[in-house]
N, CA, C and O of each residue as an XYZ file, in Angstrom:
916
protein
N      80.317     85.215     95.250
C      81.285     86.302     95.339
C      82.373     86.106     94.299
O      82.616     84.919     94.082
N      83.079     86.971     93.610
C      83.676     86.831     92.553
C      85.035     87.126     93.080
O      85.315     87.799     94.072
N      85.995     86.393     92.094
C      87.485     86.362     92.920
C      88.029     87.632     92.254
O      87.861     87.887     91.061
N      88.643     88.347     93.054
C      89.633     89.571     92.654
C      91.022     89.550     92.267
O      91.858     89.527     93.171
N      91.487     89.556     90.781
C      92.957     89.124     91.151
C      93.568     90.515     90.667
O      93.038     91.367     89.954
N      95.355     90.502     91.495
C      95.623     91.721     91.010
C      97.050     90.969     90.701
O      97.324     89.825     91.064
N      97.829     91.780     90.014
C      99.057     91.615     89.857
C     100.027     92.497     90.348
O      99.817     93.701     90.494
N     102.000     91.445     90.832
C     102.373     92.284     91.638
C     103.685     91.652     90.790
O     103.999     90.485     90.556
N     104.257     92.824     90.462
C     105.867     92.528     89.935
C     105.554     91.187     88.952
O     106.518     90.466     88.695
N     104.776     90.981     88.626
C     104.361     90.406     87.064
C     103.661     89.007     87.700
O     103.492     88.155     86.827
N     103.378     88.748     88.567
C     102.708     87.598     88.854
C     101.298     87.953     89.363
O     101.276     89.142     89.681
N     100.479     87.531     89.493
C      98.770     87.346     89.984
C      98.670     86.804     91.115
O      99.784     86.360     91.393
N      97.797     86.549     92.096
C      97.197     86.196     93.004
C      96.026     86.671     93.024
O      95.525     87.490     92.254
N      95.472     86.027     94.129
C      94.038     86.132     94.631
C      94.029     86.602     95.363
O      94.740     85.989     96.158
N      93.362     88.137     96.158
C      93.132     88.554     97.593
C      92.065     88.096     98.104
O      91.857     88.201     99.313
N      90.984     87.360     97.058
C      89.894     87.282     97.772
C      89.465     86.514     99.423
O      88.484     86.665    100.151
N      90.638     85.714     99.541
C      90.503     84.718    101.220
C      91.221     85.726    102.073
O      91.250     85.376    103.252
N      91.771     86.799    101.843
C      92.296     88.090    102.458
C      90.917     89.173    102.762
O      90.570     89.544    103.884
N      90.426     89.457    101.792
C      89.593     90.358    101.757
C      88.000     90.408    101.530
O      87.607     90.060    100.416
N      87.100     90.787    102.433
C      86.170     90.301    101.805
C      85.029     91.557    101.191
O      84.079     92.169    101.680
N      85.633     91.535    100.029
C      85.202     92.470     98.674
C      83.543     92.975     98.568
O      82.626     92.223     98.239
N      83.396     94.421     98.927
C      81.731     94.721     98.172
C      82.051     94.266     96.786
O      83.181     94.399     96.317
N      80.943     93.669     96.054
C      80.917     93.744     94.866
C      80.337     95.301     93.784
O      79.290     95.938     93.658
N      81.359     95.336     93.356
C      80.593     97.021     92.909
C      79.346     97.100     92.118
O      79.019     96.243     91.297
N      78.815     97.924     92.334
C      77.047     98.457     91.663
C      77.224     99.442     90.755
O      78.265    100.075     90.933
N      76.639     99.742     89.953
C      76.447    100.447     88.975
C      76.025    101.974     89.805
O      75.281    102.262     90.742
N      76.752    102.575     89.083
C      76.815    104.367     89.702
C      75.608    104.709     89.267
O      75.030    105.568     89.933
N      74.980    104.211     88.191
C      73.623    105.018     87.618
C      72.756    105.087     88.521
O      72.909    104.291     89.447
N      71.715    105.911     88.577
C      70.509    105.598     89.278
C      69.295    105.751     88.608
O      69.103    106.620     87.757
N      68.471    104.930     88.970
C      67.153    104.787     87.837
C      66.559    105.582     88.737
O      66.664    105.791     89.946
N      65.747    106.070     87.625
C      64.441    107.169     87.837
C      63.099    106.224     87.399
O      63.205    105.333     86.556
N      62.080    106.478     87.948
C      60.638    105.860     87.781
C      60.197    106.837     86.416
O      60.563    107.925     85.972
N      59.550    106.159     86.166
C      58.547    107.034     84.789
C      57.730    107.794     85.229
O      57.383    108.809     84.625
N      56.981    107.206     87.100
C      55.823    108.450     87.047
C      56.851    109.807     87.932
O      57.843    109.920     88.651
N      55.782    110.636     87.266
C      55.943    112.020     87.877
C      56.294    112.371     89.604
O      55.612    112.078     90.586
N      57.591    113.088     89.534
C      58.002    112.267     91.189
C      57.516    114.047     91.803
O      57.572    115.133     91.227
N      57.068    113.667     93.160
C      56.781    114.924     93.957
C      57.779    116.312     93.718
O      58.869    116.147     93.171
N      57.427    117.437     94.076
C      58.591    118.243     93.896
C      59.100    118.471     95.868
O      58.611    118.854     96.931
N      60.448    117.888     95.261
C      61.488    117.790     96.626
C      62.800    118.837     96.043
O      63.458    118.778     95.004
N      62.828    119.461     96.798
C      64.095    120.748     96.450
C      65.583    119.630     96.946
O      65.857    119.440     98.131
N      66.164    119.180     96.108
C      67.333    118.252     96.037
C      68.854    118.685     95.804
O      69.085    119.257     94.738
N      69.942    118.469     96.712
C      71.041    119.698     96.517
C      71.923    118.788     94.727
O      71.657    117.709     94.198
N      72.733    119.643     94.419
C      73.079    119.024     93.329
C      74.082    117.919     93.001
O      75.022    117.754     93.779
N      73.967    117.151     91.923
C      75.096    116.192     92.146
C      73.991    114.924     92.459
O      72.812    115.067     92.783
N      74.587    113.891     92.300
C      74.472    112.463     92.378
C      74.044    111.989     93.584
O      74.832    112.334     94.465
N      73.243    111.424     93.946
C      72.535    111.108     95.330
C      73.863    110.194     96.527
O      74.051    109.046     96.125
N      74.285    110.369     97.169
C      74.976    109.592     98.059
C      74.566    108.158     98.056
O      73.461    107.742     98.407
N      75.920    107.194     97.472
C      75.905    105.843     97.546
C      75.722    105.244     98.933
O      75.856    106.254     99.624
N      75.540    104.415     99.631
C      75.184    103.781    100.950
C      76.017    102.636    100.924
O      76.269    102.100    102.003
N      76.536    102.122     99.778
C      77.540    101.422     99.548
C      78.925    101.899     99.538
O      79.865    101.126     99.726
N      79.123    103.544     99.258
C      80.681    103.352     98.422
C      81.247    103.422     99.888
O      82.467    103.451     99.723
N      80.930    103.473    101.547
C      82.110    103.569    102.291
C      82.195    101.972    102.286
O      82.958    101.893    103.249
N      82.030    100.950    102.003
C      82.150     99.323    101.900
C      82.971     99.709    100.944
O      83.975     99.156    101.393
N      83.316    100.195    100.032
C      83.720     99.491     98.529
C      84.907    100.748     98.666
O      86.014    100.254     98.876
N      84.918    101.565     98.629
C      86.059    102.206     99.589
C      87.570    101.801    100.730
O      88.790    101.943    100.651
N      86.516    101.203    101.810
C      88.187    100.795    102.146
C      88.343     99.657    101.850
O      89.522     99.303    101.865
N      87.337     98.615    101.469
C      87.630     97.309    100.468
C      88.917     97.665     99.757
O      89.941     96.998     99.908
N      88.815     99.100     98.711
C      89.729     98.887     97.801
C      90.837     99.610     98.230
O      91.855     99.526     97.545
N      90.842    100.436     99.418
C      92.218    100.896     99.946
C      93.114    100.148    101.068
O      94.143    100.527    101.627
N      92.315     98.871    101.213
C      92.751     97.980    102.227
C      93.519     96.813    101.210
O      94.535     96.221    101.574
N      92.904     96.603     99.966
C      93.645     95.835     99.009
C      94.895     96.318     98.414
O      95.754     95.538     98.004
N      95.041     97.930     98.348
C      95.850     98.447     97.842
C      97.437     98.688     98.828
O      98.630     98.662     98.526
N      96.691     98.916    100.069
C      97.613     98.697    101.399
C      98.415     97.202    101.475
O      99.625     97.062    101.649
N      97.442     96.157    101.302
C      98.389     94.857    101.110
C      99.441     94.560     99.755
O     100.384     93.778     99.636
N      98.887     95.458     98.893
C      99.686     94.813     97.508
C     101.173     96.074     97.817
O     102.345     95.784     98.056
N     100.686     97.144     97.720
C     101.957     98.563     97.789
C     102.734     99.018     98.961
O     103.877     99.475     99.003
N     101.697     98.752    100.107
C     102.534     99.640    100.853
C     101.263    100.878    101.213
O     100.342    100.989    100.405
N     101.291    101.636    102.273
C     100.537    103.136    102.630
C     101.230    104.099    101.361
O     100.805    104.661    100.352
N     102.329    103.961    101.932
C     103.095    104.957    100.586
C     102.822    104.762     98.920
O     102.899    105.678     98.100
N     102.542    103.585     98.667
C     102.364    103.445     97.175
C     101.111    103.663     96.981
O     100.628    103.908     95.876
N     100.457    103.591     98.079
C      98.535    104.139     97.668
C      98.624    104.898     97.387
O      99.633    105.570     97.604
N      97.242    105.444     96.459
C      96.881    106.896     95.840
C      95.483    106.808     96.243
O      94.786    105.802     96.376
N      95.177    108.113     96.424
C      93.647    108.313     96.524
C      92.792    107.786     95.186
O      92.023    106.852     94.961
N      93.393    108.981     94.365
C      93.517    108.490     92.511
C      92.973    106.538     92.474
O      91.984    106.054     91.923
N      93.590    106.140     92.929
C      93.700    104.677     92.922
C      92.901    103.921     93.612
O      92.974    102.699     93.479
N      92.156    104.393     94.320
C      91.571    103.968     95.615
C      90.227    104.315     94.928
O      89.520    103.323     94.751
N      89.779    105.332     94.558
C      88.659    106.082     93.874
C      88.354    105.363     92.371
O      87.255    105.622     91.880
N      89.260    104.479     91.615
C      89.183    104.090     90.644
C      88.870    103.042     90.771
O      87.896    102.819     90.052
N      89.358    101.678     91.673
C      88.652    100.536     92.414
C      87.824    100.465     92.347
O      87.191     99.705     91.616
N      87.146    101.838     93.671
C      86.014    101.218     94.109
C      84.385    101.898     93.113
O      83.176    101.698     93.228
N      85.224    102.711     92.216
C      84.511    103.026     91.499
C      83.368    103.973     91.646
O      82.221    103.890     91.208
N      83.922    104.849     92.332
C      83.621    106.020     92.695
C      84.691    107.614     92.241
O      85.817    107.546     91.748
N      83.931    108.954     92.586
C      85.032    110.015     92.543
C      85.772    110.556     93.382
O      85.348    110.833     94.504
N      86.996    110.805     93.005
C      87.886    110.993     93.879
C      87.211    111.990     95.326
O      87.587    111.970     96.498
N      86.140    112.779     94.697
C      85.589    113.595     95.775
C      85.364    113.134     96.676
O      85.741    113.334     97.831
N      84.188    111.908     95.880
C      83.726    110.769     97.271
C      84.522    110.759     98.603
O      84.303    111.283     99.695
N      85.604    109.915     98.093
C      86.480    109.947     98.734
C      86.983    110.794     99.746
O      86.963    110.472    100.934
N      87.285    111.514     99.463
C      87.633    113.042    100.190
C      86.381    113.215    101.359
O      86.506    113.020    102.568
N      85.465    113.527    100.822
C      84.087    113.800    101.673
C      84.115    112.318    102.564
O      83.288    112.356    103.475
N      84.655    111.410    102.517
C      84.502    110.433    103.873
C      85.820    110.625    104.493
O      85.744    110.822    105.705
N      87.021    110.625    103.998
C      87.797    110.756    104.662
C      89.138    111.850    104.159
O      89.853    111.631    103.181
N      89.263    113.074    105.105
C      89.571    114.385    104.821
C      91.177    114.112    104.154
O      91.687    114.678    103.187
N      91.778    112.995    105.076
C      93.612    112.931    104.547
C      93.899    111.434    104.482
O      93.734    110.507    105.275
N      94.379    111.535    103.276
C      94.751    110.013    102.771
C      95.152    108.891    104.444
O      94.658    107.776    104.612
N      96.120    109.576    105.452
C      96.293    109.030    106.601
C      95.052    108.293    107.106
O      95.065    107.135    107.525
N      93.865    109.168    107.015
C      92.795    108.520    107.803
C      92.280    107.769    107.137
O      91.806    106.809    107.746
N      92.144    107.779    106.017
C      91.590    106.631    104.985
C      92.807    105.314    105.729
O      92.219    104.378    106.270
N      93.928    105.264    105.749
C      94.328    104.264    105.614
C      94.389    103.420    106.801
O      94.257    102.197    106.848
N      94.669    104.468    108.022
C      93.726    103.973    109.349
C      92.634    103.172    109.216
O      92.613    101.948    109.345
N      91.722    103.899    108.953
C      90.252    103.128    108.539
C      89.856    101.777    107.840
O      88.946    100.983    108.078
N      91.329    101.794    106.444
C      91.128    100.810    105.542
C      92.060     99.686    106.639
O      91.453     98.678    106.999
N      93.125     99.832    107.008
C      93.712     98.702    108.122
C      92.881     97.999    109.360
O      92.950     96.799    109.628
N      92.146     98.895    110.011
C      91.135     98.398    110.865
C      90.130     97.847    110.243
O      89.902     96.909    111.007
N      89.296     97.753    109.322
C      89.026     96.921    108.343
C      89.023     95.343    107.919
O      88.307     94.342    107.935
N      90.206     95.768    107.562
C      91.732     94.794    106.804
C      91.558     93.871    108.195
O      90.960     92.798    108.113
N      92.218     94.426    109.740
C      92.607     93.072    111.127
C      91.099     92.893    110.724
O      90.972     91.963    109.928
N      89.746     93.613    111.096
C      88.445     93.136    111.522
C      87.930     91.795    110.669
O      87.387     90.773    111.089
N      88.354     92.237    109.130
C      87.806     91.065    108.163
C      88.365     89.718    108.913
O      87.794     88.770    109.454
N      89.674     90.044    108.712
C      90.752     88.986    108.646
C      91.055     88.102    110.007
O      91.358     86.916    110.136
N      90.842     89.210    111.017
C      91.649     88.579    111.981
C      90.500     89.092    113.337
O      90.993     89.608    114.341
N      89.259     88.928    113.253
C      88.284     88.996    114.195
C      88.402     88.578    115.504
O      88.735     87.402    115.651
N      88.182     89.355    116.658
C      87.601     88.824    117.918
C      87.058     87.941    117.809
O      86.089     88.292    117.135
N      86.910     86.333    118.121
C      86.112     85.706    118.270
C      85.363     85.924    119.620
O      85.750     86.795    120.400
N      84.422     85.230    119.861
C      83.725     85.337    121.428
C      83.087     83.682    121.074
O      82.024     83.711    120.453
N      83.650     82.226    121.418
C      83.066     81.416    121.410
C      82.512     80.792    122.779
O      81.931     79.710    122.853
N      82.727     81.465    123.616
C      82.363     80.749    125.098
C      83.539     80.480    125.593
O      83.106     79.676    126.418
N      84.584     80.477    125.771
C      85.422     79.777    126.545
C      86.581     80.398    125.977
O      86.476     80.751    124.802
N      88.222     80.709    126.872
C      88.912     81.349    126.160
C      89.829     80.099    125.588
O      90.973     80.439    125.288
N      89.515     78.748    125.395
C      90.511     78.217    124.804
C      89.879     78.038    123.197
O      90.534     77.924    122.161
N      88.646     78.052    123.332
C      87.622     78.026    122.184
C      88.022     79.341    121.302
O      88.054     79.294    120.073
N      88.385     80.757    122.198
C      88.334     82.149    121.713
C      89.833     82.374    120.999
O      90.137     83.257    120.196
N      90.890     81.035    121.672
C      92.506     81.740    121.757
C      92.758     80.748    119.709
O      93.318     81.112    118.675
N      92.073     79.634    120.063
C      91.955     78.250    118.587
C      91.820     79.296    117.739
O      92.809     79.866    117.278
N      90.181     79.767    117.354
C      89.412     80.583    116.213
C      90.245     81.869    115.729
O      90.338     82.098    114.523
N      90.971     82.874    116.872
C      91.592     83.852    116.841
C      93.390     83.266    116.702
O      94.024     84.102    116.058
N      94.058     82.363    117.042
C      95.216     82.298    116.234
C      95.387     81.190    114.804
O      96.420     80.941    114.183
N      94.148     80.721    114.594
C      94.061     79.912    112.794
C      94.047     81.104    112.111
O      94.794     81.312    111.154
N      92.927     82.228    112.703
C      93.174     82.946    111.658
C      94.232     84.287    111.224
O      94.223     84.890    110.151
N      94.905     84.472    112.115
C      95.902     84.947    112.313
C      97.210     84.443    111.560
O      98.036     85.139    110.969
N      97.194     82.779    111.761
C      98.501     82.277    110.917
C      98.144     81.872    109.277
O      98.931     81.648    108.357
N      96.518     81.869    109.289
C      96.042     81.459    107.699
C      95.975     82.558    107.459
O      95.709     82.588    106.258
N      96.076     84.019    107.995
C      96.956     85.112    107.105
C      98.053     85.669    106.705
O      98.275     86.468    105.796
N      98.855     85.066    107.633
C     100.430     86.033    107.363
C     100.828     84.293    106.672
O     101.909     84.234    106.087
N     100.186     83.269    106.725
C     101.116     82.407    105.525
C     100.276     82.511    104.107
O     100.570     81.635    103.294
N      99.428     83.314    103.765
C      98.859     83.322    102.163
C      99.738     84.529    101.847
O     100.202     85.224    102.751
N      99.958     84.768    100.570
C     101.028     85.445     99.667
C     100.953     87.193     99.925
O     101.906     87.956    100.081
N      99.670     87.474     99.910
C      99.271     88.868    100.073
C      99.418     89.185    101.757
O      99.436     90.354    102.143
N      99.526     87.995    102.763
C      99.312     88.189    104.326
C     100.920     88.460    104.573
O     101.372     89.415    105.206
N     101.559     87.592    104.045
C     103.087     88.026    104.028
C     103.962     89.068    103.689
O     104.852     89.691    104.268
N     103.266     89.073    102.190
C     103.527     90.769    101.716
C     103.498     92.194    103.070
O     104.273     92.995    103.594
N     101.944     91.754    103.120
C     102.002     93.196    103.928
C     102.635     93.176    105.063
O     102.873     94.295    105.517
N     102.981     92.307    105.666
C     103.720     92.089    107.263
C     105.221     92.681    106.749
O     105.703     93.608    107.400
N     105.918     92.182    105.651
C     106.957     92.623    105.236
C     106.959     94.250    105.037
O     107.703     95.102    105.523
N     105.811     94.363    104.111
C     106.004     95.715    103.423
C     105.627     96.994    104.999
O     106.237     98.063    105.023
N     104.930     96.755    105.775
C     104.558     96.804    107.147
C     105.575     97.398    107.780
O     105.719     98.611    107.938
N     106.785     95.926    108.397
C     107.522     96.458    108.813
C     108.928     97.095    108.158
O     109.856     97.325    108.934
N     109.066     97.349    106.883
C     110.043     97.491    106.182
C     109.327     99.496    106.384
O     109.912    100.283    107.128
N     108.095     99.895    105.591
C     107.848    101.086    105.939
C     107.530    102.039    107.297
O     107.403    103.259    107.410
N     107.442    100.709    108.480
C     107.482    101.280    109.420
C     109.417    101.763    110.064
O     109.763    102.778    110.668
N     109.896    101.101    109.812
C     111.778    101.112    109.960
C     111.788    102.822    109.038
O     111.997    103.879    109.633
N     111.527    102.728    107.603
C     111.712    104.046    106.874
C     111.066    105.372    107.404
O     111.761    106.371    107.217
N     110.140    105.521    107.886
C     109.599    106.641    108.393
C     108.431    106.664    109.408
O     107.344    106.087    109.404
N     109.058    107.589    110.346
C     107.683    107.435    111.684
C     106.427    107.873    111.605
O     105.537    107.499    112.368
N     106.244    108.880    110.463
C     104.648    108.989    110.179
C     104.284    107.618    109.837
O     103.498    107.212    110.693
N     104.529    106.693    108.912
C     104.171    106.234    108.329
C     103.801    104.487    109.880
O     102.993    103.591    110.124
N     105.087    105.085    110.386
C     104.705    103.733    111.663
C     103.779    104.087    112.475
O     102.974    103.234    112.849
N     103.661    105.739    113.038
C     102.595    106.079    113.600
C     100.667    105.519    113.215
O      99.655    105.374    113.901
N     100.941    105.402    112.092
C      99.560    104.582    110.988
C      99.611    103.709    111.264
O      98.538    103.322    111.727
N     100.799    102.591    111.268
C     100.127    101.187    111.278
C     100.374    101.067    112.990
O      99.855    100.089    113.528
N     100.915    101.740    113.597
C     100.398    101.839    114.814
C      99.243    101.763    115.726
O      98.903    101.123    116.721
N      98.656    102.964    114.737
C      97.699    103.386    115.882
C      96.296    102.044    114.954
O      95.422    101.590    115.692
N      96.302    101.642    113.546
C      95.587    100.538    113.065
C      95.652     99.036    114.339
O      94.687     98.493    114.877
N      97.010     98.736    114.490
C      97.111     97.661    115.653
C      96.829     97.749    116.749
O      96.305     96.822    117.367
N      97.177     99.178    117.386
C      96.450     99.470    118.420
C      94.534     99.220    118.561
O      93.774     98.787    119.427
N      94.452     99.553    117.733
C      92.879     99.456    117.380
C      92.296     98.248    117.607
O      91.461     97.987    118.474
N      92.732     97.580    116.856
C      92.966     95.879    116.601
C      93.213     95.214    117.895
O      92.786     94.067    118.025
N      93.836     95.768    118.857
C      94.390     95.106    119.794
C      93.209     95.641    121.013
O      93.313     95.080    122.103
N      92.504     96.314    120.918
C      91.728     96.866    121.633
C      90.566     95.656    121.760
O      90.217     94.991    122.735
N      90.094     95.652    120.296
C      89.603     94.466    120.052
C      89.521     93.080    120.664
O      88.500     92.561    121.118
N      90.682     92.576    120.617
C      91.321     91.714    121.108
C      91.374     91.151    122.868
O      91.416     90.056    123.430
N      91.343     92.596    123.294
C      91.300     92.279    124.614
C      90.542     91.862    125.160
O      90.757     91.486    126.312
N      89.166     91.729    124.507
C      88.086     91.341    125.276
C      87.844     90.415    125.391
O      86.846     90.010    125.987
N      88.949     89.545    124.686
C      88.738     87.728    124.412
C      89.385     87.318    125.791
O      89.109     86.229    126.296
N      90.301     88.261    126.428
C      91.231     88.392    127.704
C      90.070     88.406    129.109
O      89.967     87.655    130.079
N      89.214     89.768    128.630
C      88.947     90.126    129.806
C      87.529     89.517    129.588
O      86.832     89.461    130.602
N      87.106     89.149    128.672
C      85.724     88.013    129.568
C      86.282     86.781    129.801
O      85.418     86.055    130.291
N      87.245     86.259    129.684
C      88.222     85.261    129.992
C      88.022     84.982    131.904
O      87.686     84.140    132.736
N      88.629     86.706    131.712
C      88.901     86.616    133.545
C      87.268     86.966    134.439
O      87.049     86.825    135.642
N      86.317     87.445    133.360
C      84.715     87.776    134.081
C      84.701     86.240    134.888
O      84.770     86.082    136.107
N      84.562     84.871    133.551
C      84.514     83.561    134.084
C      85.108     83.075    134.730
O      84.632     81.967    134.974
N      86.347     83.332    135.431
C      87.053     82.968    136.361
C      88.143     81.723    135.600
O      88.533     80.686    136.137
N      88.460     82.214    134.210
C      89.195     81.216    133.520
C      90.693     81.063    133.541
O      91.384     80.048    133.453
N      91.124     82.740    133.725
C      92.471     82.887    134.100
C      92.483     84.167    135.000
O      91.517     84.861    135.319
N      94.009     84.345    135.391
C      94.270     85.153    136.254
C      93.456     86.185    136.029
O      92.912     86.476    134.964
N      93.362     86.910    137.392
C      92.804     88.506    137.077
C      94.189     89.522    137.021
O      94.098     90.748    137.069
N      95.310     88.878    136.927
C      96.518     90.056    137.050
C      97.406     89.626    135.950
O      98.492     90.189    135.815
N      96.990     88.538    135.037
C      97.633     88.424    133.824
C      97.725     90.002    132.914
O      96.726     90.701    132.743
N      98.968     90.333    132.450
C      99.809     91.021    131.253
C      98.675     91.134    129.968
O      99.092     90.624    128.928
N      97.390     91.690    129.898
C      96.383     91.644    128.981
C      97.310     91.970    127.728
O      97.602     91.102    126.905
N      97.712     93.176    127.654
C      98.562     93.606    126.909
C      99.982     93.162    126.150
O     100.371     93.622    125.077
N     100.652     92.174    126.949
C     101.366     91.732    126.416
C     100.754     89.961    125.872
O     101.325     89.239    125.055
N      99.850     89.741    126.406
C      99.396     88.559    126.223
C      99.109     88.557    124.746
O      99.688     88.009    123.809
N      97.449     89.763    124.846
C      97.633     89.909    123.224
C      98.249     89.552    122.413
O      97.862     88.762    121.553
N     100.000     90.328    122.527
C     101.049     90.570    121.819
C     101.498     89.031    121.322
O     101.502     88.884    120.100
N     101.755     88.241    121.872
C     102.381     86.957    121.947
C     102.592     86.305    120.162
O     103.639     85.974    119.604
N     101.303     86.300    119.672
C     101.641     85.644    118.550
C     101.810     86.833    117.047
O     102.129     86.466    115.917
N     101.566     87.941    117.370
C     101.725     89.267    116.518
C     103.443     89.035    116.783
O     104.260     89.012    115.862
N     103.712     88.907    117.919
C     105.341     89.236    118.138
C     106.240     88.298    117.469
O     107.453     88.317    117.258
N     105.251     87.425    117.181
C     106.080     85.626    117.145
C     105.993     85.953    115.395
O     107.072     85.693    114.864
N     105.289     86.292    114.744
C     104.813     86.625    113.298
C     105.996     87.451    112.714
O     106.866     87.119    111.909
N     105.794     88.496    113.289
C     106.604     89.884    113.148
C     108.072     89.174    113.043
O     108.463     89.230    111.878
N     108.879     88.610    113.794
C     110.262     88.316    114.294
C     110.427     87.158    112.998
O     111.469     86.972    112.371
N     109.383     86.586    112.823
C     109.859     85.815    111.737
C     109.709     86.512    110.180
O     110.460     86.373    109.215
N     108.615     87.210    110.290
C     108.988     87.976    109.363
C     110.443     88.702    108.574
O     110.772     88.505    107.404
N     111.211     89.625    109.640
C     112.348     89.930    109.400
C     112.998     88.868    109.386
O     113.514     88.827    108.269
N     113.297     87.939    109.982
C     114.248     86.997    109.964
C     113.953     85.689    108.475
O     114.697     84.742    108.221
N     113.000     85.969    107.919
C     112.458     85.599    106.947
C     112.227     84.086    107.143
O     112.051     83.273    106.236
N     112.258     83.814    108.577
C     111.664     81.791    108.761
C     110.779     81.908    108.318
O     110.250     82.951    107.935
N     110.392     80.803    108.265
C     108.782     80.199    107.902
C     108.116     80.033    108.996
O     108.632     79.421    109.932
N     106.796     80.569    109.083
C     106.070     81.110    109.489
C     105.029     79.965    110.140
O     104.777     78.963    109.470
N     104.497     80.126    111.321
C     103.863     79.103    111.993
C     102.747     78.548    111.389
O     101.830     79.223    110.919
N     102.804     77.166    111.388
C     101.629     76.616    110.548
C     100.427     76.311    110.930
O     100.339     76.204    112.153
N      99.171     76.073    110.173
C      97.910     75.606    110.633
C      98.234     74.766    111.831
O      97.944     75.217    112.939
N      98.877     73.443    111.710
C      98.859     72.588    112.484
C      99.572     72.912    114.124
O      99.756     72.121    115.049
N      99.894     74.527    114.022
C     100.646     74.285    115.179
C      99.921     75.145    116.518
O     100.352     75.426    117.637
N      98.467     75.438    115.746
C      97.949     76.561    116.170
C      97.493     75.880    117.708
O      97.927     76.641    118.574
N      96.928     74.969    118.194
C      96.756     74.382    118.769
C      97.591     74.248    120.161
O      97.055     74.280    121.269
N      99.451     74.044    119.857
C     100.135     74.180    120.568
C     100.351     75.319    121.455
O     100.477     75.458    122.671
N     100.351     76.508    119.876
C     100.119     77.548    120.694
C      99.166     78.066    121.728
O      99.565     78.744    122.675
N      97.762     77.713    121.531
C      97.024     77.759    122.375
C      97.356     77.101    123.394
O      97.199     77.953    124.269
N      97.841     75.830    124.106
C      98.154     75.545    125.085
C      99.449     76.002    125.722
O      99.559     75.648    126.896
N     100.609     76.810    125.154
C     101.432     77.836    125.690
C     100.763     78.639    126.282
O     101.061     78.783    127.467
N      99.721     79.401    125.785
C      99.372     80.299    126.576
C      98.354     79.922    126.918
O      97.532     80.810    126.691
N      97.874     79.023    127.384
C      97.014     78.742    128.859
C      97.922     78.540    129.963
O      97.934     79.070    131.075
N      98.645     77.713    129.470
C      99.415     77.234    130.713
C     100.098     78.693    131.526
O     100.286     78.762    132.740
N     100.390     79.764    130.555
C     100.902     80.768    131.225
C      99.606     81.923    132.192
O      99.617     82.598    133.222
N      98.721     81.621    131.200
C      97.108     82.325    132.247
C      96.646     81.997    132.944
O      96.264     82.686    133.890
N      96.388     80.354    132.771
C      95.416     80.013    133.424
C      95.292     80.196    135.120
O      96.140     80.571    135.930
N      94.038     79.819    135.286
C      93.920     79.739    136.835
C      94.347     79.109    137.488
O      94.117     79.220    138.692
């Protein structure tokens, strides 16, 4: 896989441990030499099977470096190396593209685990949670995040209803938790979730430094001790 770097206010980084990139294909399409059946074919370029991968790949990269607001479709379509139409024809308003590209963005990054056990599920799901908001591009967007969610409520309504999504996700690490009889059945699913998003977020604005690999562990035993059975 090849590393992607972009530049931001004159410096470089890597998104690639952020993102995990289609590699783009060539738009051409080969034709065979022999004589092909006659199929009545509508006009225009055959539909890629790739470009919705390479699509919000590149509007989910563009979301971490700018901001929702600094995306362009324009920009998004030039990435992934496709036409702006494309684009359009998967997703009708830049909003839903960016929905789409954020749910994405948590799924790559910040996955449900399901390892058997919820202390096994709470480890896998907060390493990777803090080995994103401490790499350069994971910080960015938490900032740029909540700085455009404060400026305007369309724009919080988006990364809203993206976390919501995300958090939906999430719950199920909760509620097969309680199938096994591992923790309460009347534990706060919802705020439980919340716990280390909240702990991220607060340091964010307050600009501390941000919880480390090594502490992920602890955290996991905070919140057992508060679930468990």
């Amino acid at each position: 896989m090849k590393s992607t770097y972009f530049g931001k206010g004159g410096r470089r980084f890597s998104v690639e441990p952020m993102l995990k990139f289609v590699d783009a294909i060539s738009m051409g399409v080969e034709m065979g030499t022999s004589p092909a059946p006659e199929v009545r074919r509508k006009r225009g370029r055959p539909r890629d099977p790739e470009a919705d991968g390479r699509i919000l790949a590149a509007a989910a990269s563009l979301i971490l470096m700018h901001g929702f607001d600094s995306m362009t479709v324009d920009e998004v379509a030039s990435t992934a190396g496709v036409g702006k139409a494309t684009v359009y024809r998967r997703w009708a308003r830049k909003e839903d593209l960016a929905v789409a590209a954020m749910e994405r963005l948590y799924g790559d990054e910040m996955p449900a685990p399901d390892t058997g056990s919820i202390r096994g599920d709470l480890h896998a799901l907060y390493y990777s949670v803090i080995a994103f908001v401490n790499s350069p591009a994971g910080i960015d967007y938490m900032r740029t995040t909540i700085k455009e969610s404060m400026r305007d409520e369309r724009i919080a309504t988006l990364y809203r209803e993206a976390s919501e999504r995300a958090e939906t996700t999430a719950r199920a690490v909760y509620e097969r938790a309680i199938q096994r009889g591992e923790v309460r059945a009347d534990i706060p699913v919802s705020a439980t979730v919340q716990l280390v998003g909240g702990l991220v977020v607060m340091r964010s604005i307050t600009r501390q430094e941000m919880p480390s690999l090594d502490e992920v562990d602890q955290l996991v035993e905070l919140v057992l001790h508060g679930i468990s059975t």
